[in-house]
N, CA and C of each residue as an Amber inpcrd file, in Angstrom:
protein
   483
 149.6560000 141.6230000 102.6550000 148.7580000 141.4010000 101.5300000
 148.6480000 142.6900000 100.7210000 148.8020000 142.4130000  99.5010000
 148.6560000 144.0260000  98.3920000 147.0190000 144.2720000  98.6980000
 147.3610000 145.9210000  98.2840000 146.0820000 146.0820000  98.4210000
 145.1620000 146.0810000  97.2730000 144.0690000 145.6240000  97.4240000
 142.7000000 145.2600000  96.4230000 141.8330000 146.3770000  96.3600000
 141.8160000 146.4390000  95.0230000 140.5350000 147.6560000  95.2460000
 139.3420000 147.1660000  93.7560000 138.7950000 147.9020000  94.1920000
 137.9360000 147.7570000  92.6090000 138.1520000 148.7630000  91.6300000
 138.1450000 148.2360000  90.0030000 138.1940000 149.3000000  89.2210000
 137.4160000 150.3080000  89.2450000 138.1870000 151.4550000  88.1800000
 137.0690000 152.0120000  88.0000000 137.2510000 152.6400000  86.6130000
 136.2470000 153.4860000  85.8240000 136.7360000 154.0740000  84.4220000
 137.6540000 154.3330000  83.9470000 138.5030000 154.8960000  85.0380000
 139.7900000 155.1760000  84.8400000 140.9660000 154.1530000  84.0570000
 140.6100000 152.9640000  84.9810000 141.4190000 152.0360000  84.5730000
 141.0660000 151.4350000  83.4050000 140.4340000 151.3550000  82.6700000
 139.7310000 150.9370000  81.5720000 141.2120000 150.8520000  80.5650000
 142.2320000 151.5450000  80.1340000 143.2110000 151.3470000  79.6840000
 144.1860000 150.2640000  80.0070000 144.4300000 150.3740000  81.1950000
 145.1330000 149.5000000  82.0660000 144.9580000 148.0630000  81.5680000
 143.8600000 148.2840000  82.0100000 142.7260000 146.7060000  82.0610000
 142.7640000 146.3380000  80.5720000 142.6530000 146.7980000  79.4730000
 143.2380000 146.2170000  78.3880000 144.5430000 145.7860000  77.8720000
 145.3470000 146.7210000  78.5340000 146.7920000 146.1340000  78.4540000
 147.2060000 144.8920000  79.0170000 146.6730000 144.6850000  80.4590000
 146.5640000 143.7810000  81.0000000 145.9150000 142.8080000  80.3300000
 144.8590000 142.9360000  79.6580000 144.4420000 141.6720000  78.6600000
 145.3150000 140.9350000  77.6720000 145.6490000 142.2540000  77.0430000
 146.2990000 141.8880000  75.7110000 147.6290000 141.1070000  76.5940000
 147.9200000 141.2610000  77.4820000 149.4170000 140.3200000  78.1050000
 148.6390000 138.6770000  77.8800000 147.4800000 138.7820000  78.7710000
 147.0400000 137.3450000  79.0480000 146.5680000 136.9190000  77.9100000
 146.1180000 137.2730000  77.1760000 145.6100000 137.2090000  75.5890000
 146.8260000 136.2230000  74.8440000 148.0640000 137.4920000  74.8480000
 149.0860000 136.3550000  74.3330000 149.3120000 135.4500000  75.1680000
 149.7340000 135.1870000  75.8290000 150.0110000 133.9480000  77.0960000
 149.5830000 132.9770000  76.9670000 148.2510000 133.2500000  76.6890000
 146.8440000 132.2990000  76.4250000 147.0710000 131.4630000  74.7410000
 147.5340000 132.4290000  73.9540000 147.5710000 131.7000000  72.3290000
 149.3950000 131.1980000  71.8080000 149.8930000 131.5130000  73.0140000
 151.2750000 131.4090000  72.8870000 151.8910000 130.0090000  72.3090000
 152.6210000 129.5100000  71.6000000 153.1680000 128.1270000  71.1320000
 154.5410000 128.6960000  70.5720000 155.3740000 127.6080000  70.4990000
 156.3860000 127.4800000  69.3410000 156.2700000 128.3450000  68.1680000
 155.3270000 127.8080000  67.3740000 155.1320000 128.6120000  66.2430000
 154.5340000 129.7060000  66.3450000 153.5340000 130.3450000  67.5990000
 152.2650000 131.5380000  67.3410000 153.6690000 133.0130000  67.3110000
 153.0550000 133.9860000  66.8920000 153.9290000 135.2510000  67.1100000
 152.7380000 135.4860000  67.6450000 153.1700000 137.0770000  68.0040000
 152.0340000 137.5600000  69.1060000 151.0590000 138.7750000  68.2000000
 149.9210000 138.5760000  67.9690000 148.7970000 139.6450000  67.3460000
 149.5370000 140.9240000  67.6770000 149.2180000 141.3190000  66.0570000
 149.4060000 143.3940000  66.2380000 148.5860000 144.1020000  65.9210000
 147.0340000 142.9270000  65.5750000 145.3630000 143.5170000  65.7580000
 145.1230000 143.8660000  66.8210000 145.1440000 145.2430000  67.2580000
 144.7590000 146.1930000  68.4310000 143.2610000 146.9560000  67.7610000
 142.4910000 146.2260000  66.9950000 141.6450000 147.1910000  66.3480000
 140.1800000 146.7180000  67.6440000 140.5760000 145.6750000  68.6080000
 140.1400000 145.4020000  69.3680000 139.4370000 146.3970000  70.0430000
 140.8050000 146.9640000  70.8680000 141.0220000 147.5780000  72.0720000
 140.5900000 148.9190000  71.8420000 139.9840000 150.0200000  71.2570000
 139.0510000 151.4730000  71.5770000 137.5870000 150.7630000  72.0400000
 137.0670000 150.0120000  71.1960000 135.5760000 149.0350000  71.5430000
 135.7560000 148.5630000  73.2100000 136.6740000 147.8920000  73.1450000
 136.8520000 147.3010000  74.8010000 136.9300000 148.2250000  75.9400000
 138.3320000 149.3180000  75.5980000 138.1290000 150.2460000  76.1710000
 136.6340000 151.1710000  76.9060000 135.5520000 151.2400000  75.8840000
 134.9140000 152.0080000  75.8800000 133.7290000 151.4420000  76.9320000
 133.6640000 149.9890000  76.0190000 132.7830000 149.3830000  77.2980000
 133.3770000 149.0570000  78.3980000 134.7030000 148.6840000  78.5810000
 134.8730000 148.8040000  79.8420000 134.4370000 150.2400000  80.8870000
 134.8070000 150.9860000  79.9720000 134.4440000 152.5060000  81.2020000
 133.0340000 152.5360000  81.2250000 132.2510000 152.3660000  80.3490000
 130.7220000 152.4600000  80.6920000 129.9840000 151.3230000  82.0800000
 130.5960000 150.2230000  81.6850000 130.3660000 149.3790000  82.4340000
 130.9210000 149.3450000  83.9180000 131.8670000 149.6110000  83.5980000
 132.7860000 150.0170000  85.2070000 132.1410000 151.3280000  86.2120000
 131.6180000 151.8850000  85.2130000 130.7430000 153.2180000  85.6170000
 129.6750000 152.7000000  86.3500000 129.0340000 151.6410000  86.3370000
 127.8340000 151.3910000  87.3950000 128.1960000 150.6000000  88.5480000
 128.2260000 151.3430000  89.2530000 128.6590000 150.4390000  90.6060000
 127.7570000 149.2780000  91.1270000 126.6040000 149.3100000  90.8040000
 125.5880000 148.3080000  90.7930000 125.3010000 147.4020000  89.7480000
 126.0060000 148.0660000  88.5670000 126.3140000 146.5770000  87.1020000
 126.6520000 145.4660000  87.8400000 126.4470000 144.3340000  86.1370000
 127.0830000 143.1990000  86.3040000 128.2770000 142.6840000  85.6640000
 129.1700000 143.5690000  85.9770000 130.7800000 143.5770000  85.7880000
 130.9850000 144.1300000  86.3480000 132.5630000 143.3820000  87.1460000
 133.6760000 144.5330000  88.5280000 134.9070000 143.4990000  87.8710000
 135.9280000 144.5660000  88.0200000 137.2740000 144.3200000  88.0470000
 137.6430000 144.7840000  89.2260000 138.5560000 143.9240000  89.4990000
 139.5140000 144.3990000  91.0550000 141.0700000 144.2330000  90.5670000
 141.7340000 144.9330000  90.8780000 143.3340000 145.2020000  90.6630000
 143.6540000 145.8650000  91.7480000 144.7740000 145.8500000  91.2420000
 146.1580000 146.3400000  92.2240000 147.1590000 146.7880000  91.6720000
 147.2700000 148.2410000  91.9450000 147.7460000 149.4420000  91.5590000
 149.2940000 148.7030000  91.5890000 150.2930000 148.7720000  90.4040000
 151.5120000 148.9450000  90.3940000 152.1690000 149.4900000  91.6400000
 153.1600000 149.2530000  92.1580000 153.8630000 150.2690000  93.6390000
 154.9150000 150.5100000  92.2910000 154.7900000 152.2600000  92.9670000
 155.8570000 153.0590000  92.6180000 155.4370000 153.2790000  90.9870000
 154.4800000 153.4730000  90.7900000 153.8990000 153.4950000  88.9780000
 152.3770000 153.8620000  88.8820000 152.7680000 155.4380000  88.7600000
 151.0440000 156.0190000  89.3360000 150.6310000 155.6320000  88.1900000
 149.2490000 155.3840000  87.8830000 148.5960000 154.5850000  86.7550000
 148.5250000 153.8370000  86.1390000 149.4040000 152.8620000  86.6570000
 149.8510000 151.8790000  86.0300000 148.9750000 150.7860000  86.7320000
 148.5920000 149.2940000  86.3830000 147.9790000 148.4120000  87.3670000
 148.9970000 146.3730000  87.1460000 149.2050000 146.4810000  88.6960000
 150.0970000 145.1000000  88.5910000 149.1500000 143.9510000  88.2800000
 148.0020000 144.4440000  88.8080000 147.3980000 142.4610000  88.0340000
 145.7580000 143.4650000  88.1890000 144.9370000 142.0780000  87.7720000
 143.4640000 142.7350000  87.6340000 142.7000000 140.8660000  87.3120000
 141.8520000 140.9120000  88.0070000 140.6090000 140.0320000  87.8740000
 139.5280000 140.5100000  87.5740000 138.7340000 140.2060000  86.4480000
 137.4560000 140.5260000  85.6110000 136.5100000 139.7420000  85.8750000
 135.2140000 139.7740000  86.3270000 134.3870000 139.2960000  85.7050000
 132.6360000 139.1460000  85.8110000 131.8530000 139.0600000  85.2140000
 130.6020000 139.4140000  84.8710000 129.3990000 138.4090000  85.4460000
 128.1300000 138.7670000  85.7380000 127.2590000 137.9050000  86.2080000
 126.6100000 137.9630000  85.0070000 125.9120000 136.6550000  84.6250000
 124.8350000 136.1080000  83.9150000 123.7320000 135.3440000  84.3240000
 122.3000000 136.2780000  83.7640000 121.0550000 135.7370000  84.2250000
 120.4700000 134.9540000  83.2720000 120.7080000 133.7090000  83.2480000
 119.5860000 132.6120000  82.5990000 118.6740000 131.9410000  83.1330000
 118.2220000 130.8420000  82.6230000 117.3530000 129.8300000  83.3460000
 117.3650000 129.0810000  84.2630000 117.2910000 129.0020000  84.8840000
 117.1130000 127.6070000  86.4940000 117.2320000 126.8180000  86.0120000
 118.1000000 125.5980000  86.8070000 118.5760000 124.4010000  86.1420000
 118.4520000 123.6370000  87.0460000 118.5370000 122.2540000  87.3370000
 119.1940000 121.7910000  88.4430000 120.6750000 122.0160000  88.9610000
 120.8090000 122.1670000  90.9480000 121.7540000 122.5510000  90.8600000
 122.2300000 123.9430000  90.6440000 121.4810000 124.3610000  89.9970000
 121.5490000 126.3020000  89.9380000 120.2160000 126.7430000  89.5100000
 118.9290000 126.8030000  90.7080000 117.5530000 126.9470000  90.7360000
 117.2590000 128.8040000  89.9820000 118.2960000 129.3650000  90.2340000
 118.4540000 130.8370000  90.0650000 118.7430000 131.3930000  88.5580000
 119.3860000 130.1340000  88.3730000 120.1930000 130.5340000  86.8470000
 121.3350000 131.6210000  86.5350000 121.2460000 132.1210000  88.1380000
 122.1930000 133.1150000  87.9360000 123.9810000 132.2350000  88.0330000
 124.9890000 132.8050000  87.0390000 126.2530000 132.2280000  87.2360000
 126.9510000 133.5350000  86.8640000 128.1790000 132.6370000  87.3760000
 129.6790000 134.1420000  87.1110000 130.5060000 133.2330000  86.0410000
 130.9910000 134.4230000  84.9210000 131.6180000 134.2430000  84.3660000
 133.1940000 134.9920000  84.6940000 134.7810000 134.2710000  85.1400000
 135.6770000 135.2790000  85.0780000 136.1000000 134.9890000  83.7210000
 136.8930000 136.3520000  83.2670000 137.3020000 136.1640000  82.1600000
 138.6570000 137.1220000  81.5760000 139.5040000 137.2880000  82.7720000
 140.1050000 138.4290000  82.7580000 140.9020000 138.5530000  83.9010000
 142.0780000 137.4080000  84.2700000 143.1970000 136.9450000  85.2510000
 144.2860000 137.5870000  84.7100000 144.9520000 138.6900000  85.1300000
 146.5090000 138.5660000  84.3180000 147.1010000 139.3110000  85.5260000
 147.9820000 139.2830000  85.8730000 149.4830000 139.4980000  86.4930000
 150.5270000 140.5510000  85.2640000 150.7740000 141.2690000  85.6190000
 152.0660000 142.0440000  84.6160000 153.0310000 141.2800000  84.8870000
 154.3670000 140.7740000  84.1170000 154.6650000 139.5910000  84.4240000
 155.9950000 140.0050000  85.5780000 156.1740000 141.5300000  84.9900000
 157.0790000 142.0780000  86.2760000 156.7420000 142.0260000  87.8770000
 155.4840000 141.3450000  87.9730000 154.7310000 141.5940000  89.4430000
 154.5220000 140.3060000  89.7910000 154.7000000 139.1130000  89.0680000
 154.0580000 137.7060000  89.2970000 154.7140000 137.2710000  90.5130000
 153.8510000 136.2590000  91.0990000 154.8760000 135.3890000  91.9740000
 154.7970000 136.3220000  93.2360000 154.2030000 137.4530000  93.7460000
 153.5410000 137.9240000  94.5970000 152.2890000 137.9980000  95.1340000
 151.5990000 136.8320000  94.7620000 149.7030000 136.6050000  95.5600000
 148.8420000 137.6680000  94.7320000 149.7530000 138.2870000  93.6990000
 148.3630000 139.5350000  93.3720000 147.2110000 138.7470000  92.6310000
 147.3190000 137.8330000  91.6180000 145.6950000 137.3840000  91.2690000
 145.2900000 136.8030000  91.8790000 145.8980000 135.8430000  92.8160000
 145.4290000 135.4790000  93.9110000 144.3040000 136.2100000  94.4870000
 144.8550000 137.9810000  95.2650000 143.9950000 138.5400000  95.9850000
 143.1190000 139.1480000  94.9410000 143.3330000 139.8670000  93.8020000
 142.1910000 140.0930000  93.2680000 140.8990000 138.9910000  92.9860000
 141.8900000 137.7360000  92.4230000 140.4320000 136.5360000  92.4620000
 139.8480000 136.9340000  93.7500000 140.2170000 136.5140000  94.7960000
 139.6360000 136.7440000  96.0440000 138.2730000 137.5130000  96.1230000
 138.9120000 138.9010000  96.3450000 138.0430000 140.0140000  95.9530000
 137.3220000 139.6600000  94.6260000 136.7850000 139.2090000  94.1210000
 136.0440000 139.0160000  92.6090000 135.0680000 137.9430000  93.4130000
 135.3140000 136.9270000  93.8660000 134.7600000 135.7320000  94.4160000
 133.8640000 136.2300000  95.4500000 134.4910000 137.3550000  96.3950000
 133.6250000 138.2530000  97.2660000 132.4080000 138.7980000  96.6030000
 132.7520000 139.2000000  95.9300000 132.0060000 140.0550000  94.9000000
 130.6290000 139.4830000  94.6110000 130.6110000 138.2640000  93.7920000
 129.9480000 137.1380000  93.3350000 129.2570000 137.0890000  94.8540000
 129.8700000 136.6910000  95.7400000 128.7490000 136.3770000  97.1120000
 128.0370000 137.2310000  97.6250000 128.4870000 138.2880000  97.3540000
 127.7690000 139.9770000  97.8570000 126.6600000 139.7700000  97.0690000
 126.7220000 139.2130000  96.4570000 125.2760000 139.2720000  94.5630000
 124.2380000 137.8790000  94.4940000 124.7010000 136.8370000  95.6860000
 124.0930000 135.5240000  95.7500000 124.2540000 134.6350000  94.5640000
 125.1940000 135.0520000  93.7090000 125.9590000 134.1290000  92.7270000
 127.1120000 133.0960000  93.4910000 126.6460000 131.8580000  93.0170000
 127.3100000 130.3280000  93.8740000 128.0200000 129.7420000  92.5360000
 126.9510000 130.0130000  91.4550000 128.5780000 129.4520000  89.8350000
 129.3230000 130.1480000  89.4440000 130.0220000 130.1030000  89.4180000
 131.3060000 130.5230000  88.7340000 131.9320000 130.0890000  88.1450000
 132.0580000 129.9880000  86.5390000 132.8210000 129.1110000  85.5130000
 134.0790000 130.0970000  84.7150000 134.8370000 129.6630000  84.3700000
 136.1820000 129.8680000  83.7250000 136.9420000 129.2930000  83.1160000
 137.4490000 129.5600000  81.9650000 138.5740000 128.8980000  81.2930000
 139.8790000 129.0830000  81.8420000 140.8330000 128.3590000  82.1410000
 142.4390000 128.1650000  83.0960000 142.5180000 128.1400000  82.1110000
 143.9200000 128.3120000  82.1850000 145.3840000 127.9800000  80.9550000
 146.3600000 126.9640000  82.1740000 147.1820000 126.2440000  81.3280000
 147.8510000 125.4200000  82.5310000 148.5850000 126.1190000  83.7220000
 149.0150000 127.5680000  83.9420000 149.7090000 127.8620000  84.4660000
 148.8360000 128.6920000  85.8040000 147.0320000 129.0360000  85.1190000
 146.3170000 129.4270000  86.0000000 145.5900000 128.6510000  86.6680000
 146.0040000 127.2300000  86.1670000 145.0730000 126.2720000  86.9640000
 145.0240000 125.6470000  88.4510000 146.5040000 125.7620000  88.8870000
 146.8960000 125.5550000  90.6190000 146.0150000 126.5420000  91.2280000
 146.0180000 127.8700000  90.5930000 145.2580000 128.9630000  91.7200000
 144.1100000 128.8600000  91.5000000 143.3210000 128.4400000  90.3050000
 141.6250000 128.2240000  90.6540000 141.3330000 126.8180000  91.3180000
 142.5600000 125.9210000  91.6220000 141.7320000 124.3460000  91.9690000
 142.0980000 125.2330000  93.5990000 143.0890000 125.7820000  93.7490000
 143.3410000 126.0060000  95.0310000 142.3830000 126.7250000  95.6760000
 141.3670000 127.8050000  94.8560000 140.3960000 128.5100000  95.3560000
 138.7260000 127.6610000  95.2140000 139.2530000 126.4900000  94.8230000
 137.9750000 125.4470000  95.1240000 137.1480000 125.2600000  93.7540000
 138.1440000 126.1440000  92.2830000 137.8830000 125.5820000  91.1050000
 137.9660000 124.1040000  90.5450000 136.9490000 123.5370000  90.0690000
 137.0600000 121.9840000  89.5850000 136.7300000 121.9190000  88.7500000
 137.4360000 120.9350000  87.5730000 137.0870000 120.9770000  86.3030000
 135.8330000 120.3600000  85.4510000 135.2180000 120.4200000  85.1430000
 133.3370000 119.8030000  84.2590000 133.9780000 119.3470000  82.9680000
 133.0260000 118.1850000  83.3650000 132.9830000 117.5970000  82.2230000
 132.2160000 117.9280000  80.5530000 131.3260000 119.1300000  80.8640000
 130.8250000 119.9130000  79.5020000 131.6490000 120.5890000  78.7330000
 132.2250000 120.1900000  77.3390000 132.5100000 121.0660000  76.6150000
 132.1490000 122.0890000  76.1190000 133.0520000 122.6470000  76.0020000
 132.6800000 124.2470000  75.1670000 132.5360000 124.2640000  73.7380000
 131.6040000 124.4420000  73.0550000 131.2310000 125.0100000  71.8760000
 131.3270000 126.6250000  71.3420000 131.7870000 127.1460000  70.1900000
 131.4690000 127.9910000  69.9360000 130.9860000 128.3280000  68.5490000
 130.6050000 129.4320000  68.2870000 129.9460000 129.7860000  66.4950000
 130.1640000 131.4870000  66.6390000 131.0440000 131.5530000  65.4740000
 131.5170000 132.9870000  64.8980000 130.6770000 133.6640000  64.2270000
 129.9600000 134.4980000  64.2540000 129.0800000 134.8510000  63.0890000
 129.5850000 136.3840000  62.4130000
């Protein structure tokens, strides 16, 4: 099994590169070309290191260091707790959001998001968080039904402002 660790500030670069892979992946078609708006990524960057900086926050990334590629990272799982209202079914209101699965594609097909989900899911139980919601893409969807992800019937809405 690769080894899992948790991020840390450091990786905060990494961990965007690693986005921007799954990012395209995610908007990919026939027709899409791939974004060369990086005006993203110093903002992301930044909160990632602040945030990664509290070991007691509510955001952890876990990755797995490239072999043979000091600084480099082969995959990484993201993701954040949210405190709302008690509901039925989730009396706490507390849920996990992941939002941040990618594999370098030179590394796939070796269990690495696998074990980082893992470790992320740990994570969530260390914290008494039991929801955990996520958007799949078709190709991430075998490994979240396999880790006991099921799909809801609530759509997603959104508003740009």
């Amino acid at each position: 099994m690769p080894l899992v660790r948790r991020a840390v500030p450091g990786d905060a670069e990494e961990l965007v590169r690693l986005r921007e892979i799954m990012l395209a992946s995610m908007n990919r078609s026939a027709a899409d070309t791939p974004s060369t708006d990086a005006s993203w990524q110093p903002t992301t960057i930044a909160v990632l290191r602040s945030r990664l900086a509290d070991p007691g926050g509510e955001l952890a990334a876990f990755v797995i260091d490239a072999p043979a590629e000091a600084g480099r990272l082969a995959a990484c799982a993201t993701g954040a707790i949210h405190r709302g209202l008690g509901a039925p079914g989730n009396p706490s209101g507390t849920s996990g959001h992941v939002f941040n699965v990618c594999t370098d594609p030179e590394y796939r097909r070796k269990g690495y998001s696998r074990a980082c989900m893992e470790a992320l899911l740990g994570w969530y139980r260390e914290r008494g968080v039991r929801r955990i919601d996520l958007h799949a893409t078709d190709q991430g969807e075998p490994l979240y039904t396999s880790l006991g992800f099921t799909r809801t019937p609530s759509p997603a809405m959104r508003l740009t402002l």
